[in-house]
N, C-alpha and C positions, 0 to 999 in steps of 0.2 A: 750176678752179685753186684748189680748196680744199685745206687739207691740216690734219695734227692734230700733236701733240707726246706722245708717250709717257713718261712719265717722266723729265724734264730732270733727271736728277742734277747735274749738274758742266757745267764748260766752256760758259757760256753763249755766246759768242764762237765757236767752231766750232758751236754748232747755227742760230745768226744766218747764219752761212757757207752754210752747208746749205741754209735758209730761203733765203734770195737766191738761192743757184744754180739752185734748181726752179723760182723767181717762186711759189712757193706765196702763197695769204694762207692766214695760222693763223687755224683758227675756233674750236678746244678744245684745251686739255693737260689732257691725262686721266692720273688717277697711280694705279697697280696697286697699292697700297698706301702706306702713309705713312711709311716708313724714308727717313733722310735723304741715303742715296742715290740715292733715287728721286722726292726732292722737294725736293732743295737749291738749283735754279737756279729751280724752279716761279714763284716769288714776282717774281725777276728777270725773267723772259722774260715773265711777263703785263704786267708794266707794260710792257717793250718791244714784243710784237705786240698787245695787246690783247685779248684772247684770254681767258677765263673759265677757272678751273680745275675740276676735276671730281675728286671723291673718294669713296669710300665714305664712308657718314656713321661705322663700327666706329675708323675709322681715323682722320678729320677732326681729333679732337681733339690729335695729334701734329703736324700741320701746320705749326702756327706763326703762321697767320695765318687768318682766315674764308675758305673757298670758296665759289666763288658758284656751282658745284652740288654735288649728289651722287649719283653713282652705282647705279644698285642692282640687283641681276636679274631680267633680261629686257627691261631697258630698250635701246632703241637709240637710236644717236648718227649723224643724217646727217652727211656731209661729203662736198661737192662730189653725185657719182652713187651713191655708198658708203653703207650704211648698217653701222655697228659694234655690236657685240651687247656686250652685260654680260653675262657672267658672273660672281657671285661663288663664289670659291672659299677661302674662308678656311682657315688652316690654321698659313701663314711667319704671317700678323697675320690677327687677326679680319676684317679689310675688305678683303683683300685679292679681288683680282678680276682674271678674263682678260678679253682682249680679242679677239673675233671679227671677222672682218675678213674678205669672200671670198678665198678659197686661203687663208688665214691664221689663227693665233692667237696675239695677242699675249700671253706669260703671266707676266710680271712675274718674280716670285722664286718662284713656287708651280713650273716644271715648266722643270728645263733638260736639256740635253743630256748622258744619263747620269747625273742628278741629281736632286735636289730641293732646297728652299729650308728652308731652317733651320729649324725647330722648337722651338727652346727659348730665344728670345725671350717677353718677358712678351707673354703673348694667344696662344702660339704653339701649336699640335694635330697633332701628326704623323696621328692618326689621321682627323680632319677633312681634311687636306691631303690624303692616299691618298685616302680614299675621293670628295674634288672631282675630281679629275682619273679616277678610273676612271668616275666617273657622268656629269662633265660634258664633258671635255676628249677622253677617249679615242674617246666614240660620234660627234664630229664627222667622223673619217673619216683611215685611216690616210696618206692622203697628201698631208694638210691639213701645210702648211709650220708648224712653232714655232719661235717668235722670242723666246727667252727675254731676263730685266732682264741676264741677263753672258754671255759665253760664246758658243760658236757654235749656229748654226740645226739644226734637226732637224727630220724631220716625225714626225707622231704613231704612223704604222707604225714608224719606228725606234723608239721609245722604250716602246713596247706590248712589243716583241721584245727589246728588248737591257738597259731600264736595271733594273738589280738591285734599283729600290723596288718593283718593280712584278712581280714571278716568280713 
C-alpha cells in the first residue's frame, strides 16, 4: 500500500483527495524536472504526507527549497513491490528525467503525445532532448504506456510512428 507523487504542480487538495481514496501511504514525490509547474505544491504536500522529495541535482537549484534526495541515472526507487528506474534525459531543463515504471514511462515535459517539451527555456537542448528519447525512451518497447507532465497518454509505438519530432 505504498504509492509515490509525480510532480505535484497545483491543486494540492485534489491530490490529498486522491491519496485518501487509494489508502496509499506516500513514500517519495519525485519531480521530472524543476519548472514550477511541476514543483509548485512539492513543498506543500511533503510537509502534509511526509514523504521526502526527489530531484535531479542539474535542476535542484530552481527548487526553492533543499531536497532531501536527488535523482540520477540508473538509479532505482522502490515503492511498495515496484521498483522505478531514473532515467535522465535532459534536454526541456538540464535535470530533467523520466520515470520507468513496469508497463510505464513516466516522462515529465521531455516526450508528449505528438509533441515534445520546449526547448528554449534557459538550460534548454532541443538536440540533447531528440536524441534522450531516441537512446533512452524509444528502446524500452513500443507498447510501454507514456504518461506525459500534460496532455493525454500515448505509448512509445505511437509516437515512434506518428510524432513529427521524430521522422
Amino acid at each position: 500500500m505504498e504509492g509515490l507523487v509525480i510532480d505535484p504542480g497545483d491543486e494540492v487538495l485534489r491530490i490529498l483527495k486522491e491519496i485518501t481514496n487509494t489508502g496509499l501511504r506516500i513514500k517519495h514525490i519525485l519531480l521530472s524536472h524543476g519548472h514550477g509547474d511541476h514543483t509548485g505544491a512539492a513543498k506543500e504536500l511533503k510537509d502534509i504526507v511526509k514523504a521526502p522529495v526527489w530531484i535531479h541535482s542539474l535542476d535542484s537549484p530552481g527548487l526553492g527549497f533543499p531536497p532531501d534526495g536527488i535523482l540520477f541515472e540508473g538509479q532505482e526507487i522502490e515503492v511498495g513491490t515496484y521498483r522505478i528506474k531514473v532515467i535522465h534525459t535532459p534536454g526541456h531543463s538540464p535535470g530533467g528525467v523520466c520515470l520507468y515504471a513496469p508497463g510505464a514511462v513516466f516522462t515529465g515535459d521531455t516526450l508528449f503525445c505528438g509533441s515534445i517539451g520546449r526547448t528554449d527555456f534557459p538550460g534548454g537542448d532541443h538536440q540533447k532532448l531528440i536524441k534522450g528519447v531516441k537512446e533512452k525512451i524509444f528502446p524500452l518497447g513500443d507498447e510501454l504506456r507514456v504518461y506525459p507532465g500534460h496532455g493525454p497518454a500515448s505509448t512509445i509505438g505511437q509516437e515512434r510512428r506518428s510524432n513529427p519530432f521524430f521522422r
